[in-house]
CHARMM internal coordinates of N, CA and C (Angstrom, degrees):
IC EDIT
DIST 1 N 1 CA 1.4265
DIST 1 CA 1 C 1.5258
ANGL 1 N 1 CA 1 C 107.19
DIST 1 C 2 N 1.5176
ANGL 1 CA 1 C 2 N 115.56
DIHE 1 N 1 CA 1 C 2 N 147.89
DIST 2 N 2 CA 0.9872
ANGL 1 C 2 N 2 CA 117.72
DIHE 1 CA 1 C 2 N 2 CA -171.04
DIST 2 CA 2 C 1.7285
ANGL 2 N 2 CA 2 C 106.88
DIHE 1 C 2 N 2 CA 2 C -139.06
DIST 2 C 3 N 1.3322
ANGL 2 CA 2 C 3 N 106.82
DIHE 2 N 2 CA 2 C 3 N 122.44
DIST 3 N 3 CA 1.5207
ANGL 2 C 3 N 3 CA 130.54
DIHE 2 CA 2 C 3 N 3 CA -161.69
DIST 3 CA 3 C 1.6759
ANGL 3 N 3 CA 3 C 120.15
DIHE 2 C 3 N 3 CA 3 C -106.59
DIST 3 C 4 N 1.6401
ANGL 3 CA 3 C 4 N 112.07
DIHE 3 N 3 CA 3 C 4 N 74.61
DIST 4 N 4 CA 1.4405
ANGL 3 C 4 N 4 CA 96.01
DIHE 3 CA 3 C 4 N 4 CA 173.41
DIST 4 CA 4 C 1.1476
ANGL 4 N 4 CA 4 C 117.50
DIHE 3 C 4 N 4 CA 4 C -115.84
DIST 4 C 5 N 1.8189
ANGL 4 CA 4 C 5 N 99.37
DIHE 4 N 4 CA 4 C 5 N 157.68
DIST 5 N 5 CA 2.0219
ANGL 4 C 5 N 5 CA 103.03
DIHE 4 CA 4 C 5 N 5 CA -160.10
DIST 5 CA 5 C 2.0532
ANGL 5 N 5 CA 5 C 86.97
DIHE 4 C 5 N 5 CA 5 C -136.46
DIST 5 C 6 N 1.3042
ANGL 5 CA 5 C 6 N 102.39
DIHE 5 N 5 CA 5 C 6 N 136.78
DIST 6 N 6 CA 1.2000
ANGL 5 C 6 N 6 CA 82.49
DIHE 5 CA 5 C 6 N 6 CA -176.86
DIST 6 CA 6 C 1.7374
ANGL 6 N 6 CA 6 C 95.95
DIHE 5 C 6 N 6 CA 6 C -133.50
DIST 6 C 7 N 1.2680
ANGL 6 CA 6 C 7 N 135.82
DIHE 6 N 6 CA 6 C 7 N 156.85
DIST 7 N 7 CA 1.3783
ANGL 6 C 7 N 7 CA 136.38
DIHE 6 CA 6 C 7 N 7 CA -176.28
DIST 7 CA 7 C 1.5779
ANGL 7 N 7 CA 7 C 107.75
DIHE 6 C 7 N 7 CA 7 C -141.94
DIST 7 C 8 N 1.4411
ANGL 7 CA 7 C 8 N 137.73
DIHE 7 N 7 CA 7 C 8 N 134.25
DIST 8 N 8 CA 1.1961
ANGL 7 C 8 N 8 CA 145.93
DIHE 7 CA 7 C 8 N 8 CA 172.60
DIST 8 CA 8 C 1.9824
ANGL 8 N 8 CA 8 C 101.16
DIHE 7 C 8 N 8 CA 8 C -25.22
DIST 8 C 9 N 1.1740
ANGL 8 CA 8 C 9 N 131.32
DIHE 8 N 8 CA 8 C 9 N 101.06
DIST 9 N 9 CA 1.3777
ANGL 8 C 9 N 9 CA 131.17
DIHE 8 CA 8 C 9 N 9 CA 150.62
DIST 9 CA 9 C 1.8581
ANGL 9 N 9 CA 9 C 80.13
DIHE 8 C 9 N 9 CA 9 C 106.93
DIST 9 C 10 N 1.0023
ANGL 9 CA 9 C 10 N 147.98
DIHE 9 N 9 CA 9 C 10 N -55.61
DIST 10 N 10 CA 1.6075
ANGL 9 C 10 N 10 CA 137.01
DIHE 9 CA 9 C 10 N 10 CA 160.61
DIST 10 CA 10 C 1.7638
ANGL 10 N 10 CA 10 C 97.89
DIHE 9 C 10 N 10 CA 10 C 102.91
DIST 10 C 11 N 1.1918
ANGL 10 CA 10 C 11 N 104.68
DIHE 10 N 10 CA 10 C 11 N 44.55
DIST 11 N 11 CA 1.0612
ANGL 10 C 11 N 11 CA 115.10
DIHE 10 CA 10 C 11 N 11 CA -165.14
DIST 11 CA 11 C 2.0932
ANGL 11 N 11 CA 11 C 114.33
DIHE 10 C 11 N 11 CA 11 C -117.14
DIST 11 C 12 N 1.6112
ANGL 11 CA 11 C 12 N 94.60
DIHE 11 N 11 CA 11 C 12 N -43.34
DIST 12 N 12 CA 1.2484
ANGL 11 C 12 N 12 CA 102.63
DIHE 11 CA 11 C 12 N 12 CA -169.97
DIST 12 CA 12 C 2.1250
ANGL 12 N 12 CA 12 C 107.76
DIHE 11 C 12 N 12 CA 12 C -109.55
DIST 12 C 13 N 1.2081
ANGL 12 CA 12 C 13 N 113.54
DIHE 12 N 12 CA 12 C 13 N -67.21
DIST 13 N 13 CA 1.6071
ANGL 12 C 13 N 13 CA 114.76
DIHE 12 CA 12 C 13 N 13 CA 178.30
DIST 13 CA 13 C 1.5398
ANGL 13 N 13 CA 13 C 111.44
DIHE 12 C 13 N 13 CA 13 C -62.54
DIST 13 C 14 N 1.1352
ANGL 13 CA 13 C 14 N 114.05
DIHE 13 N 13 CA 13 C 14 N -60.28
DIST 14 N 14 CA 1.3508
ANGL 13 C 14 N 14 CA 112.09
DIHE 13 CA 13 C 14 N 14 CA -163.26
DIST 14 CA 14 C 1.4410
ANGL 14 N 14 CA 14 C 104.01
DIHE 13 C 14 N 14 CA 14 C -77.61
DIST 14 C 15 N 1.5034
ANGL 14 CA 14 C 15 N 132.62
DIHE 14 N 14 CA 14 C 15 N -28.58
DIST 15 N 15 CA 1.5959
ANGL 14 C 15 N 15 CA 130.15
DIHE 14 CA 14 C 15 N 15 CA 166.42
DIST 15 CA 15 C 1.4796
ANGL 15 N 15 CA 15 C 91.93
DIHE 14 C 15 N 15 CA 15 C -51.88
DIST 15 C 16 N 0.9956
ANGL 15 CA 15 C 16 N 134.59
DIHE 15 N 15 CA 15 C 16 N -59.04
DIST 16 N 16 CA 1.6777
ANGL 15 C 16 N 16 CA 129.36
DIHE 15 CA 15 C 16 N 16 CA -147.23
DIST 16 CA 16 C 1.7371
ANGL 16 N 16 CA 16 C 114.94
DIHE 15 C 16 N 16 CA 16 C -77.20
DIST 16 C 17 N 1.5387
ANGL 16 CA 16 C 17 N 88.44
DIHE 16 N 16 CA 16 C 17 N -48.47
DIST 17 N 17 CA 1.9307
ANGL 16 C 17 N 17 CA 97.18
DIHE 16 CA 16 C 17 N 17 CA 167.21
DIST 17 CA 17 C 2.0052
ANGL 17 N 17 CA 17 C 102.27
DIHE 16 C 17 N 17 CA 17 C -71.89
DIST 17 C 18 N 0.9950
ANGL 17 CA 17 C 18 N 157.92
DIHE 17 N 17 CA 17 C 18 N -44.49
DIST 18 N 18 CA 1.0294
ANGL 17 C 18 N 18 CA 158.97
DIHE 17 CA 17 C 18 N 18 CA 129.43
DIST 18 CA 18 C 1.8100
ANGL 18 N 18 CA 18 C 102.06
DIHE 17 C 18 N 18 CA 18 C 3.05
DIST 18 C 19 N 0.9965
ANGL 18 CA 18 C 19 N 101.20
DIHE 18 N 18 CA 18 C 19 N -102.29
DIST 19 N 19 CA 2.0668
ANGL 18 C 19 N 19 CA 102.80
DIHE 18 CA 18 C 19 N 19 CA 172.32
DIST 19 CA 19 C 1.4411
ANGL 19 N 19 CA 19 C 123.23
DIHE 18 C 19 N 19 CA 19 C -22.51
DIST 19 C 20 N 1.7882
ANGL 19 CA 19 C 20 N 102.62
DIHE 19 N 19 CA 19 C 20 N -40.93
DIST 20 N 20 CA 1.3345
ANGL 19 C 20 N 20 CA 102.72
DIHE 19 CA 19 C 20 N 20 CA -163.82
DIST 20 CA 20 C 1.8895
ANGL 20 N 20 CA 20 C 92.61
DIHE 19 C 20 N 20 CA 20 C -97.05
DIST 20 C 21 N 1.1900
ANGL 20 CA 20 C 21 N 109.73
DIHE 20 N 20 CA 20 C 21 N -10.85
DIST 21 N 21 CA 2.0261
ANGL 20 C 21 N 21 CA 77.66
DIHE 20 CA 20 C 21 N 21 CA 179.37
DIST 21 CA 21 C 1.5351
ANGL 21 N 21 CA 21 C 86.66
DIHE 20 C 21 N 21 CA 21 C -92.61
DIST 21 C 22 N 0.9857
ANGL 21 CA 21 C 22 N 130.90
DIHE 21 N 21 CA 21 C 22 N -32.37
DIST 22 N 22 CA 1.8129
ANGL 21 C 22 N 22 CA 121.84
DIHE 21 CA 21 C 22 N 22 CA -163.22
DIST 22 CA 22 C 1.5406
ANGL 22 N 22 CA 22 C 97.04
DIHE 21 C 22 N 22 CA 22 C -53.43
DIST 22 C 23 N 1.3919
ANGL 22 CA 22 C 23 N 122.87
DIHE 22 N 22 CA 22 C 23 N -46.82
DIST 23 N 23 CA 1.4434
ANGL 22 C 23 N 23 CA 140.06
DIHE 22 CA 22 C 23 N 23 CA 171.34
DIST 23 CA 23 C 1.6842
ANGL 23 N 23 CA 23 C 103.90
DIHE 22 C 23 N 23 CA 23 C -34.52
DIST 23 C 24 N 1.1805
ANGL 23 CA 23 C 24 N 108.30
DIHE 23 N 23 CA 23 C 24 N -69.37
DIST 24 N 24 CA 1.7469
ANGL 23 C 24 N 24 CA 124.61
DIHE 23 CA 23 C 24 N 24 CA -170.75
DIST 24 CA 24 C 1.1213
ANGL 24 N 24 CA 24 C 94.95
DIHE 23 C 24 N 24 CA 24 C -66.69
DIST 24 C 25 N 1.5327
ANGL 24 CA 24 C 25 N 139.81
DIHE 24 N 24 CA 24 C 25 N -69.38
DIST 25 N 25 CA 1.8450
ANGL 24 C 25 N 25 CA 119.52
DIHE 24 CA 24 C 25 N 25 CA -175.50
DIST 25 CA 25 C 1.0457
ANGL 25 N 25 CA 25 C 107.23
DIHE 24 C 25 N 25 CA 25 C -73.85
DIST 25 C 26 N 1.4101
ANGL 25 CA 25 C 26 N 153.31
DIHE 25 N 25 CA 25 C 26 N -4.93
DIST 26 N 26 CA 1.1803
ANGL 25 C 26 N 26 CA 131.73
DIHE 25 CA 25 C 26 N 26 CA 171.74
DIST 26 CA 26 C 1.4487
ANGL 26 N 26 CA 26 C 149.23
DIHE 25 C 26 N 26 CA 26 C -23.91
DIST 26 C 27 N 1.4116
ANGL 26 CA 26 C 27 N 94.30
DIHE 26 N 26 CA 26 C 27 N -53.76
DIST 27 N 27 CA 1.7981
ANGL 26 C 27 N 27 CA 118.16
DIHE 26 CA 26 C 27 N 27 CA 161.79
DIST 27 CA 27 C 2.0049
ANGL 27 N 27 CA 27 C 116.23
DIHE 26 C 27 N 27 CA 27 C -67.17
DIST 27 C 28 N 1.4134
ANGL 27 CA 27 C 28 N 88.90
DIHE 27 N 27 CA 27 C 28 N -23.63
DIST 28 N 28 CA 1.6426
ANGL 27 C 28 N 28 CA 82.47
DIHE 27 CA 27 C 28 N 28 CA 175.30
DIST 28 CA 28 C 1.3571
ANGL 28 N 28 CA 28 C 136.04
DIHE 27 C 28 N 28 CA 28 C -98.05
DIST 28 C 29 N 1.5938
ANGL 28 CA 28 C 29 N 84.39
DIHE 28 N 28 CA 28 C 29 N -21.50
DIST 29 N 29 CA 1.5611
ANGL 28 C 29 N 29 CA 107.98
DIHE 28 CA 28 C 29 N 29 CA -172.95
DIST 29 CA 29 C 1.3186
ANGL 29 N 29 CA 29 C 132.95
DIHE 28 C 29 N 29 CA 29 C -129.52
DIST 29 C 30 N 1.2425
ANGL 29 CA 29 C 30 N 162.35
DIHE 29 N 29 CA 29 C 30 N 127.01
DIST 30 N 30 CA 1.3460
ANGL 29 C 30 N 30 CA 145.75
DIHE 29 CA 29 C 30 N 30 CA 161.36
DIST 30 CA 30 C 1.5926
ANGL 30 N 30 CA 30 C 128.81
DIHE 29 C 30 N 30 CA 30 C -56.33
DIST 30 C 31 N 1.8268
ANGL 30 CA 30 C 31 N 96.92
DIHE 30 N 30 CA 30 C 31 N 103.59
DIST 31 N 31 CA 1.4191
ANGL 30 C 31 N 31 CA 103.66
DIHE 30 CA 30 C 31 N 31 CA -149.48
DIST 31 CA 31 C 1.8058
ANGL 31 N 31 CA 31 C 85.96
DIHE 30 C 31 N 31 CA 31 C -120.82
DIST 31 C 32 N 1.5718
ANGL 31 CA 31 C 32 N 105.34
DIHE 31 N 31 CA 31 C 32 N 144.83
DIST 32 N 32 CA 1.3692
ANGL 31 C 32 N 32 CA 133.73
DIHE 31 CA 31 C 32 N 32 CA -174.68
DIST 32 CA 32 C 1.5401
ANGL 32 N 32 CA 32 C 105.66
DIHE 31 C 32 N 32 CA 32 C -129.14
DIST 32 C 33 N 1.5454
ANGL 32 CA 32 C 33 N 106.29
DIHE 32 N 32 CA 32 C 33 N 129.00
DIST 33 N 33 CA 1.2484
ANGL 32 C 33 N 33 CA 105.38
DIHE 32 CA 32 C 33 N 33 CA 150.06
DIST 33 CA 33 C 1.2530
ANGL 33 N 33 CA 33 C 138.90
DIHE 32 C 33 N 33 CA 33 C -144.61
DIST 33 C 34 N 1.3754
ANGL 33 CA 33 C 34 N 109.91
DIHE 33 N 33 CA 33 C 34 N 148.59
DIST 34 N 34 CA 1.5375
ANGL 33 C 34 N 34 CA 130.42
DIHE 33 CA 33 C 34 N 34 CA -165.42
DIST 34 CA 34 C 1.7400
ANGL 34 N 34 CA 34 C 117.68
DIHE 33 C 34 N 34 CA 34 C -90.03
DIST 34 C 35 N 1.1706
ANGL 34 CA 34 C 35 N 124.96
DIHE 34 N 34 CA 34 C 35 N 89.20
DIST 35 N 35 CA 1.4711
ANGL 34 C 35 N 35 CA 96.87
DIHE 34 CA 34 C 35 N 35 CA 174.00
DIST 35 CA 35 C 1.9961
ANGL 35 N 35 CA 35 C 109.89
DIHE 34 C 35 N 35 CA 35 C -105.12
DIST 35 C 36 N 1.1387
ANGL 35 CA 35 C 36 N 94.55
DIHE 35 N 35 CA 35 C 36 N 103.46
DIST 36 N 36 CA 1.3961
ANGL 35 C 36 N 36 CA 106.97
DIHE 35 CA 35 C 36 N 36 CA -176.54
DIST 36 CA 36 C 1.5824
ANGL 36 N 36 CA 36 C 122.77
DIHE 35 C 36 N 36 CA 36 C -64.00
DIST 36 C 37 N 1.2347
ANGL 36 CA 36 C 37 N 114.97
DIHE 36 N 36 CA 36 C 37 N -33.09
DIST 37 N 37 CA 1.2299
ANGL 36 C 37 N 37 CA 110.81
DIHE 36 CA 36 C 37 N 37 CA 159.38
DIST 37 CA 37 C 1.9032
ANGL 37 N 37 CA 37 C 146.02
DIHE 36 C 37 N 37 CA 37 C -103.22
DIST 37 C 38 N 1.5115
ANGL 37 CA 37 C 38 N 84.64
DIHE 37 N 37 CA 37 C 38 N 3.24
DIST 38 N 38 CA 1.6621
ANGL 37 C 38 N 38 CA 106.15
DIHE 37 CA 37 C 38 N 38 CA 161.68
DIST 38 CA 38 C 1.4421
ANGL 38 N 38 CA 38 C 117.88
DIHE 37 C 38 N 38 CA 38 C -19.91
DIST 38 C 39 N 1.3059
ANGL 38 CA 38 C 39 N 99.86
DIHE 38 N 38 CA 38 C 39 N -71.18
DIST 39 N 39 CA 1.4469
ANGL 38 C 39 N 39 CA 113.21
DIHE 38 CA 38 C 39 N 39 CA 161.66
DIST 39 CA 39 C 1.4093
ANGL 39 N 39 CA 39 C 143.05
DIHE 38 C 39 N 39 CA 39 C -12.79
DIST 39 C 40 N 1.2344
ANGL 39 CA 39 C 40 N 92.09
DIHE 39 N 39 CA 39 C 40 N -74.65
DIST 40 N 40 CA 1.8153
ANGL 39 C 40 N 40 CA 124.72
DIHE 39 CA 39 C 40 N 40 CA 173.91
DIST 40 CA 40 C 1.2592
ANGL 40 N 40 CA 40 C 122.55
DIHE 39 C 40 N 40 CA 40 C -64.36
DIST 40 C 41 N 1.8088
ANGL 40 CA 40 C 41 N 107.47
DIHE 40 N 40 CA 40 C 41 N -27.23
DIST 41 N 41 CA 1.2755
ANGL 40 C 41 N 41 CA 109.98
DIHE 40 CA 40 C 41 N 41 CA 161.88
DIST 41 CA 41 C 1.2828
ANGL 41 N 41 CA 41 C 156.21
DIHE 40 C 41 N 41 CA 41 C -122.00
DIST 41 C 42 N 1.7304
ANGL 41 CA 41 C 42 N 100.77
DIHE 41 N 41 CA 41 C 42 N 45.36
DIST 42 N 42 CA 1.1011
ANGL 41 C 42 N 42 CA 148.00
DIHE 41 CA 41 C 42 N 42 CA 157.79
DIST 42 CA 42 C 1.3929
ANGL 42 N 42 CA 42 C 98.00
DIHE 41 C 42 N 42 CA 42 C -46.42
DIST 42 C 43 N 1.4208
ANGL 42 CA 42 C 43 N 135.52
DIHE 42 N 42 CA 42 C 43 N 132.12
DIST 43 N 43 CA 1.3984
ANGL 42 C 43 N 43 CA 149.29
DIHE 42 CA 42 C 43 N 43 CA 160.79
DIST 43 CA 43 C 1.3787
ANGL 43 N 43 CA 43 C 116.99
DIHE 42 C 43 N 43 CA 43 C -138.13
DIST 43 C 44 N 1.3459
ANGL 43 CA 43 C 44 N 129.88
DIHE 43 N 43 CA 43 C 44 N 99.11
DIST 44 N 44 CA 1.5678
ANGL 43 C 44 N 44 CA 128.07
DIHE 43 CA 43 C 44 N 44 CA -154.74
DIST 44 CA 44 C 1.7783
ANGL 44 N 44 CA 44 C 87.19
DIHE 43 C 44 N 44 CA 44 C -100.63
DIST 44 C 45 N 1.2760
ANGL 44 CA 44 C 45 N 133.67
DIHE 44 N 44 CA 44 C 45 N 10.31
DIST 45 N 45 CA 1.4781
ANGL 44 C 45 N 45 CA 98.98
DIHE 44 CA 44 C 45 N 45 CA 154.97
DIST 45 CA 45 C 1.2217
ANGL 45 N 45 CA 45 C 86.98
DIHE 44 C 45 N 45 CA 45 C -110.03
DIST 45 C 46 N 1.7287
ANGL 45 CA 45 C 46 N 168.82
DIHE 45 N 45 CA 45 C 46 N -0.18
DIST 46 N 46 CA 1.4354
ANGL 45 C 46 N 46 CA 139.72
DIHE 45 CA 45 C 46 N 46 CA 175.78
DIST 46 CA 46 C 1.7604
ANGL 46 N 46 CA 46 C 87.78
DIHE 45 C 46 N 46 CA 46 C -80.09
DIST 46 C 47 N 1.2168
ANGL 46 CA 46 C 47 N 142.33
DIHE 46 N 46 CA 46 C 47 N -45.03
DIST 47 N 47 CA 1.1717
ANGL 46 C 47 N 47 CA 143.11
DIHE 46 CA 46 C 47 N 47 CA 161.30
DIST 47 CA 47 C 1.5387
ANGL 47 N 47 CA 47 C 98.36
DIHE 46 C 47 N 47 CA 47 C -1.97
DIST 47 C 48 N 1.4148
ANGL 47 CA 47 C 48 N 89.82
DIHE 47 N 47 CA 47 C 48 N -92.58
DIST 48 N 48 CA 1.4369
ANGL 47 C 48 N 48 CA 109.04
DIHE 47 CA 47 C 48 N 48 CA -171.71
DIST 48 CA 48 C 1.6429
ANGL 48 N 48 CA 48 C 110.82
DIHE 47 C 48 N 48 CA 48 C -40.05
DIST 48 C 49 N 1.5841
ANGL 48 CA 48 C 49 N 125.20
DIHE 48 N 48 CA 48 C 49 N -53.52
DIST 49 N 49 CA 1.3556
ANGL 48 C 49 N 49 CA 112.48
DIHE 48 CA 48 C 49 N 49 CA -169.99
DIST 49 CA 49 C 1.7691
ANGL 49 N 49 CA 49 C 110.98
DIHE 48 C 49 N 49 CA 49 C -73.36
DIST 49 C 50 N 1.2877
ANGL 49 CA 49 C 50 N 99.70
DIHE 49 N 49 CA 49 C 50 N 20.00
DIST 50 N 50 CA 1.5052
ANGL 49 C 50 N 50 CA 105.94
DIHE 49 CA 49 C 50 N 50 CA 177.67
DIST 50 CA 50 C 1.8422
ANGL 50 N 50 CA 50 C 111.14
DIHE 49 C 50 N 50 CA 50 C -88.05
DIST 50 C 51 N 1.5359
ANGL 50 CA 50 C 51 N 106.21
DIHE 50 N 50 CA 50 C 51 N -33.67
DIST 51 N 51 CA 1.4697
ANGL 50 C 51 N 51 CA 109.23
DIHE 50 CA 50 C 51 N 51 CA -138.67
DIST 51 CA 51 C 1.7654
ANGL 51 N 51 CA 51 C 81.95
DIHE 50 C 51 N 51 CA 51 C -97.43
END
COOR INIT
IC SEED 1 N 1 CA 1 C
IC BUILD
């Protein structure tokens, strides 16, 4: 089965629902995950207007 969740910048909803089903099938299934755009949505000045 194949599970995609995608959210504007793929950073905040779909990272979090992503963690949490791999979490829930874990014990049943052999579960992998990919976050393909993690990466890309890195922004080191919203970073900054965070801190």
């Amino acid at each position: 089965m194949v599970i995609a969740i995608g959210c504007t910048g793929g950073k905040h909803r779909s990272v979090a629902l992503t963690e949490y089903i791999a979490e829930y099938y874990k014990a049943e299934a052999n579960t992998k995950i990919y976050h393909r755009d993690i990466e890309k949505g890195k922004n080191k000045n919203y970073d900054k207007k965070l801190t």
